[in-house]
PDB file as gemmi writes it, atoms N, CA and C in Angstrom:
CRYST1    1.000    1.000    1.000  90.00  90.00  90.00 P 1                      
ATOM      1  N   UNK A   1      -2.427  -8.930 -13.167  1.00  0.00           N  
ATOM      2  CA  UNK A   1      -3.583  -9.134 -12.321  1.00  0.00           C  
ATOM      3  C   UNK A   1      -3.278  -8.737 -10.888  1.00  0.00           C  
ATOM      4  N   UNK A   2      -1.428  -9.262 -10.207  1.00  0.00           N  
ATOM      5  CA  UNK A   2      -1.484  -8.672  -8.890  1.00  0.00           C  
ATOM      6  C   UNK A   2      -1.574  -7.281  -8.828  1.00  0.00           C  
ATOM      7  N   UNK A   3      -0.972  -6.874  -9.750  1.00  0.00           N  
ATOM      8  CA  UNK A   3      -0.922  -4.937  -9.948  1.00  0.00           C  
ATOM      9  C   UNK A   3      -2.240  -4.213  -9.401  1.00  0.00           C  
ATOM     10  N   UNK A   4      -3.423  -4.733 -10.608  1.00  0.00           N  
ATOM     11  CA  UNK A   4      -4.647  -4.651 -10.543  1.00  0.00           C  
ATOM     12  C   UNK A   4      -4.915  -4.700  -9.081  1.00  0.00           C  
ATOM     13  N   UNK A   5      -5.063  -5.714  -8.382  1.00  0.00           N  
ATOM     14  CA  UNK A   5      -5.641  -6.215  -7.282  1.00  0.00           C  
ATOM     15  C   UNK A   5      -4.751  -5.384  -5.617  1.00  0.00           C  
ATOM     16  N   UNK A   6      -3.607  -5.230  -6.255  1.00  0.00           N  
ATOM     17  CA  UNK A   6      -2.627  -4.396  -5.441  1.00  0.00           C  
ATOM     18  C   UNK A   6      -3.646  -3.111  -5.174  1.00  0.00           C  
ATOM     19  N   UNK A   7      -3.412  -2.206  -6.096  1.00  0.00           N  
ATOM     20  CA  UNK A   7      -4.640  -1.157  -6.560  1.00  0.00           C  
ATOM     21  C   UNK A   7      -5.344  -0.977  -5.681  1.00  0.00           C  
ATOM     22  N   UNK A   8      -6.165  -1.761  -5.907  1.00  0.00           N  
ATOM     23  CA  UNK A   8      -7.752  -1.659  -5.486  1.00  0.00           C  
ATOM     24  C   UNK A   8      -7.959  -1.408  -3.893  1.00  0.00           C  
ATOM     25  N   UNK A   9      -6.464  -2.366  -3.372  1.00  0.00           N  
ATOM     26  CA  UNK A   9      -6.548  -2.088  -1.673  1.00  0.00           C  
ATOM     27  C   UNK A   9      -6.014  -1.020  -1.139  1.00  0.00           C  
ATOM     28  N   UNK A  10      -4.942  -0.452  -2.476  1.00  0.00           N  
ATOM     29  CA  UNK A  10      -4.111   0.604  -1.925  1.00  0.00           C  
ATOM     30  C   UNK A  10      -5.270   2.180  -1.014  1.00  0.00           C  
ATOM     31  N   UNK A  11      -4.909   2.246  -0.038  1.00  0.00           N  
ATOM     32  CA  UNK A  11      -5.750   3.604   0.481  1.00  0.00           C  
ATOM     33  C   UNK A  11      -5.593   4.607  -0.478  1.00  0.00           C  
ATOM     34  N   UNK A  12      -4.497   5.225  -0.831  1.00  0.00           N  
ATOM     35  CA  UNK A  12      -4.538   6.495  -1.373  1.00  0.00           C  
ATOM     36  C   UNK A  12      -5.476   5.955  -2.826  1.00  0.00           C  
ATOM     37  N   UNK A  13      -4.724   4.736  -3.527  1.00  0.00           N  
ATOM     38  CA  UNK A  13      -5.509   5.219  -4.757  1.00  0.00           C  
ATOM     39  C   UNK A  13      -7.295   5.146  -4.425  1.00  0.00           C  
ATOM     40  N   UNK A  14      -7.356   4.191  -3.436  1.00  0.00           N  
ATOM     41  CA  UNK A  14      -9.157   4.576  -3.051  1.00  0.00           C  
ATOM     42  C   UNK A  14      -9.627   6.169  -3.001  1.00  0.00           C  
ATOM     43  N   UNK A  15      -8.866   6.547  -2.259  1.00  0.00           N  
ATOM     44  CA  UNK A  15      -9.228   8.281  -2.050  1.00  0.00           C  
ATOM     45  C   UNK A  15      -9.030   8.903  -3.139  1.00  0.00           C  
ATOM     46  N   UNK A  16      -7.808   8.682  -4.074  1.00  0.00           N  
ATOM     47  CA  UNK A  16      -7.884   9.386  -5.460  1.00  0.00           C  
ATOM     48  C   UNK A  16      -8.821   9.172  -6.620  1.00  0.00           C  
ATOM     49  N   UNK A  17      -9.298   7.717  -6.397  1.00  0.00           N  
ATOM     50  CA  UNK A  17     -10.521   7.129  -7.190  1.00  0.00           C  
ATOM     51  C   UNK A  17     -11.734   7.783  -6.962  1.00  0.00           C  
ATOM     52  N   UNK A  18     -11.716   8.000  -5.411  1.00  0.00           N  
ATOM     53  CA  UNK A  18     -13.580   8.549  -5.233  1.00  0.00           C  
ATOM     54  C   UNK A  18     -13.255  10.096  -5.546  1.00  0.00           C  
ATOM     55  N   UNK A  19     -12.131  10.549  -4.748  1.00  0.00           N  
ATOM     56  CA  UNK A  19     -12.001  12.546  -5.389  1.00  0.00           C  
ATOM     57  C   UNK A  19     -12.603  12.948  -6.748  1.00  0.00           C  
ATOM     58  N   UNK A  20     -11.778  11.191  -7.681  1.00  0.00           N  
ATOM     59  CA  UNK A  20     -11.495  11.914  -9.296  1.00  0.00           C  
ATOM     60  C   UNK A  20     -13.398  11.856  -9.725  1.00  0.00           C  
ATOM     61  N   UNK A  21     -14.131  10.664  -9.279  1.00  0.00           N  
ATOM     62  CA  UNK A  21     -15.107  10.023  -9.402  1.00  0.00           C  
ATOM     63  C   UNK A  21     -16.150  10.963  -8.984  1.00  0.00           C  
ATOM     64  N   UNK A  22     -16.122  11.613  -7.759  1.00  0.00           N  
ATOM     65  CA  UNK A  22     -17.422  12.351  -6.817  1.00  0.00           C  
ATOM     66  C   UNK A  22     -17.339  13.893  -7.268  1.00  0.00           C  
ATOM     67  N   UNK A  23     -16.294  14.127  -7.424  1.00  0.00           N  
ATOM     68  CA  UNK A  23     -15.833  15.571  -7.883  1.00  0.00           C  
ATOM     69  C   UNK A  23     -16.334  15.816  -9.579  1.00  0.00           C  
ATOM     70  N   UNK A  24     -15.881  14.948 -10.259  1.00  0.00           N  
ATOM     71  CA  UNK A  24     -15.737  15.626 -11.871  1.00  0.00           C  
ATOM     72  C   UNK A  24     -16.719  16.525 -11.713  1.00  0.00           C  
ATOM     73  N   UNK A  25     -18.517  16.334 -11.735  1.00  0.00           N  
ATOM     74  CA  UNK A  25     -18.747  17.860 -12.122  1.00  0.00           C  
ATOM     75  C   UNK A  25     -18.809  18.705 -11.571  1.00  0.00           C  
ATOM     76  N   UNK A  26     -18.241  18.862 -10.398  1.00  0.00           N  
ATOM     77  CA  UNK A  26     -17.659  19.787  -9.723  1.00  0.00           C  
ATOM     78  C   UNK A  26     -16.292  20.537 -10.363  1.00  0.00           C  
ATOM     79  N   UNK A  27     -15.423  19.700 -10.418  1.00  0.00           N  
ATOM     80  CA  UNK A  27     -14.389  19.973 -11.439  1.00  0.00           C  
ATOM     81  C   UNK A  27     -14.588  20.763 -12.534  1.00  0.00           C  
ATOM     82  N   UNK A  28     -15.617  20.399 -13.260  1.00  0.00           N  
ATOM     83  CA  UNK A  28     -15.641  20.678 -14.731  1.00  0.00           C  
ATOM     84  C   UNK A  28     -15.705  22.014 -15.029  1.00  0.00           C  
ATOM     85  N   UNK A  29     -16.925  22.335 -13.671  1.00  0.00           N  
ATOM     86  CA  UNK A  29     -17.599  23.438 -13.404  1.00  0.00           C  
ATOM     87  C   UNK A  29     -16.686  25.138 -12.846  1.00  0.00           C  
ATOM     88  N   UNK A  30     -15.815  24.204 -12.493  1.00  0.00           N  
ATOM     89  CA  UNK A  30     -14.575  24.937 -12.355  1.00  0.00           C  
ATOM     90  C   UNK A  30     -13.777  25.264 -13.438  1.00  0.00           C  
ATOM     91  N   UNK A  31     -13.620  24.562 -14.197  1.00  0.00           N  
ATOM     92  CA  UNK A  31     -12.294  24.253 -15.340  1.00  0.00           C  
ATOM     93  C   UNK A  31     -13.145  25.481 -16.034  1.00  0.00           C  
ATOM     94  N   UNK A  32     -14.271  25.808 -16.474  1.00  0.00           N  
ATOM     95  CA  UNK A  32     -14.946  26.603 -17.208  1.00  0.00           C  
ATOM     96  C   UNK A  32     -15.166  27.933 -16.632  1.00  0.00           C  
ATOM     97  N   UNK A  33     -14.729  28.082 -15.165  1.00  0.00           N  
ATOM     98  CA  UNK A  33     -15.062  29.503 -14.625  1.00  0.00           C  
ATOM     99  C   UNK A  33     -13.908  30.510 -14.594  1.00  0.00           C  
ATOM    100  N   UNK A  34     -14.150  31.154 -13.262  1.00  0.00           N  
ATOM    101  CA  UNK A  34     -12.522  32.709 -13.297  1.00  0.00           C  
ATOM    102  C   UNK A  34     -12.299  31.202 -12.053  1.00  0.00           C  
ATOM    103  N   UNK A  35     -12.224  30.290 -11.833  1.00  0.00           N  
ATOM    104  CA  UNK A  35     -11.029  29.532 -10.873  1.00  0.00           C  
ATOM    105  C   UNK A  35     -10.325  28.830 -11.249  1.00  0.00           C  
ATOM    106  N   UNK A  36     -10.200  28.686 -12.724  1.00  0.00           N  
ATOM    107  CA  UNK A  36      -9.754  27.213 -13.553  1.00  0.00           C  
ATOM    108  C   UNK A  36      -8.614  27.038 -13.070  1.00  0.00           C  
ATOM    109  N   UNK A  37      -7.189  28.842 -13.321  1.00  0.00           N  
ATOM    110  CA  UNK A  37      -6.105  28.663 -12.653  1.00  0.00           C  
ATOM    111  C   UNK A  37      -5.547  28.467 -11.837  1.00  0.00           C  
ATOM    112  N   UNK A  38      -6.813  28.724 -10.191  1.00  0.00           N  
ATOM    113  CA  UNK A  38      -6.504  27.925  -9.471  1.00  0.00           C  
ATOM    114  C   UNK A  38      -6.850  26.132  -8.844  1.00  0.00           C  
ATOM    115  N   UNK A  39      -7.744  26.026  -9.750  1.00  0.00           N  
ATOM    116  CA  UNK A  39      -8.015  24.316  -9.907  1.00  0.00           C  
ATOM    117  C   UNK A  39      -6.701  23.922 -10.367  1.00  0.00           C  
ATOM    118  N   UNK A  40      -6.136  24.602 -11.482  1.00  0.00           N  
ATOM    119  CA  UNK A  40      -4.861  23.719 -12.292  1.00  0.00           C  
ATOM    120  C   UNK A  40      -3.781  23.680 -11.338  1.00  0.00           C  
ATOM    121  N   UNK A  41      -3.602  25.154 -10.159  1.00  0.00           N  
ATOM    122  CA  UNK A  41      -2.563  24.612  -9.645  1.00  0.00           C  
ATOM    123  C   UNK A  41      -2.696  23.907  -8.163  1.00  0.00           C  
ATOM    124  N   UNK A  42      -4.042  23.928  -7.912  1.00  0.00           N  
ATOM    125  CA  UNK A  42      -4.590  22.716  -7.104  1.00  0.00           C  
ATOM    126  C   UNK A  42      -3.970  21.287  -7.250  1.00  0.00           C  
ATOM    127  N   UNK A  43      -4.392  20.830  -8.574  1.00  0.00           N  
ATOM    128  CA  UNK A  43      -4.131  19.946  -9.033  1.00  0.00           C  
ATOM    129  C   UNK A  43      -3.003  19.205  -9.016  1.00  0.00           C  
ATOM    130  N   UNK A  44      -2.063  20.650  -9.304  1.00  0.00           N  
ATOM    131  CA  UNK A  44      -0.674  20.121  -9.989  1.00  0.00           C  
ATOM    132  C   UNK A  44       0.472  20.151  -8.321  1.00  0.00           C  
ATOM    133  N   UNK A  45      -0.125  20.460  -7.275  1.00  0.00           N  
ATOM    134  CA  UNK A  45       0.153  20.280  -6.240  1.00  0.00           C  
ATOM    135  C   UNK A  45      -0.483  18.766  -5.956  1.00  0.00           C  
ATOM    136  N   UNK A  46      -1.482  18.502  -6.128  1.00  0.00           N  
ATOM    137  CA  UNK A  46      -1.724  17.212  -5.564  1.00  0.00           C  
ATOM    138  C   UNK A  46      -1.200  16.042  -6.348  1.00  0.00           C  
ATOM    139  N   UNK A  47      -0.870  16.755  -7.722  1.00  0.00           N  
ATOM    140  CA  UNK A  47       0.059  15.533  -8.086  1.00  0.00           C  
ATOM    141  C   UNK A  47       0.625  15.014  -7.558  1.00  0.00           C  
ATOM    142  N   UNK A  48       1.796  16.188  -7.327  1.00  0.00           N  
ATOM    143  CA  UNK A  48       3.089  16.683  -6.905  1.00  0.00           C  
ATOM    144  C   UNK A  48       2.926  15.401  -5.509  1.00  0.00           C  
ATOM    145  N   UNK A  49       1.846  15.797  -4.715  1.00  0.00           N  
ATOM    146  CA  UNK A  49       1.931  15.095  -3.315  1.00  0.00           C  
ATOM    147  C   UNK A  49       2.070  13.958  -3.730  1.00  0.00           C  
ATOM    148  N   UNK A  50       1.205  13.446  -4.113  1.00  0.00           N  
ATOM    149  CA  UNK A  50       0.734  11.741  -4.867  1.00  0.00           C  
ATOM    150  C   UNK A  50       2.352  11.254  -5.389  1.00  0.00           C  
ATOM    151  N   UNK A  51       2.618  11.979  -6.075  1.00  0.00           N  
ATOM    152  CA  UNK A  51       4.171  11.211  -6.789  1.00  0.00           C  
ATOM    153  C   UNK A  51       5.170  11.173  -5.281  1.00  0.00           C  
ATOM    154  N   UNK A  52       5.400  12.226  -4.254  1.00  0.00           N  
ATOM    155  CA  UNK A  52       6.330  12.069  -3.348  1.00  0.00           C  
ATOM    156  C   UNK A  52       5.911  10.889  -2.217  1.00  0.00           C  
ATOM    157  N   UNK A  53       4.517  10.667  -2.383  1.00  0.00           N  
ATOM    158  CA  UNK A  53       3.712   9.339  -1.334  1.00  0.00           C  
ATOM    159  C   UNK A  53       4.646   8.304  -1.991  1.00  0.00           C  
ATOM    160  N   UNK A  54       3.891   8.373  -3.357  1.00  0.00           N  
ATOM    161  CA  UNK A  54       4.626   6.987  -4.226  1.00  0.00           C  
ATOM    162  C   UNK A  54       5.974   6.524  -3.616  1.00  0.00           C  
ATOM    163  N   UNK A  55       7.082   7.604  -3.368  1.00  0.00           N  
ATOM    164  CA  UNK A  55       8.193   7.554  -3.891  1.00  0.00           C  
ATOM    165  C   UNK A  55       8.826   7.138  -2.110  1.00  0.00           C  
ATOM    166  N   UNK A  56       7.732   7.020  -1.087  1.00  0.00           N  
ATOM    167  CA  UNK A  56       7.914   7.089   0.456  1.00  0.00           C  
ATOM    168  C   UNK A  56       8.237   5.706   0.794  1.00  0.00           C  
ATOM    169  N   UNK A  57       8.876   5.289   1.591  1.00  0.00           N  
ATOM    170  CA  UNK A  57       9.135   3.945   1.691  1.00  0.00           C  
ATOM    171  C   UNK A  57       8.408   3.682   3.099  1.00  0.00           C  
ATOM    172  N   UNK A  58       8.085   4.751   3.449  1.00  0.00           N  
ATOM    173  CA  UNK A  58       7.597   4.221   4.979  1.00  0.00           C  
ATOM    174  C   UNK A  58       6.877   5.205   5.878  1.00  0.00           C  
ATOM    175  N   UNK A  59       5.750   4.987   5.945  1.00  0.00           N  
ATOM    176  CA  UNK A  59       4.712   6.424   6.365  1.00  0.00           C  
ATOM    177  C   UNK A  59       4.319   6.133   8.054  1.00  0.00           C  
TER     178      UNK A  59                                                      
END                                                                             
């Protein structure tokens, strides 16, 4: 339940919640066109960011 509640206040995951949330059909619309490959490596960069935030002890 603290996990959960941790969550919810964290900033980034707010911003990753509304991106994943406000975007999809925007997204989708992409995933299906000539940009998909660069959506995927959009993406796989913002992972990338998201996991090195995680991993920050102090911003």
């Amino acid at each position: 339940m603290e996990i959960g509640q941790g969550a919810s206040n964290c900033e980034a995951c707010l911003i990753v919640e509304k991106f994943c949330f406000c975007s999809h059909p925007l997204r989708m619309e992409m995933a299906a066109s000539e940009y998909a490959a660069t959506l995927r490596t959009s993406l796989a960069t913002l992972t990338d960011a998201m996991a090195m935030l995680g991993r920050e002890t102090s911003l």
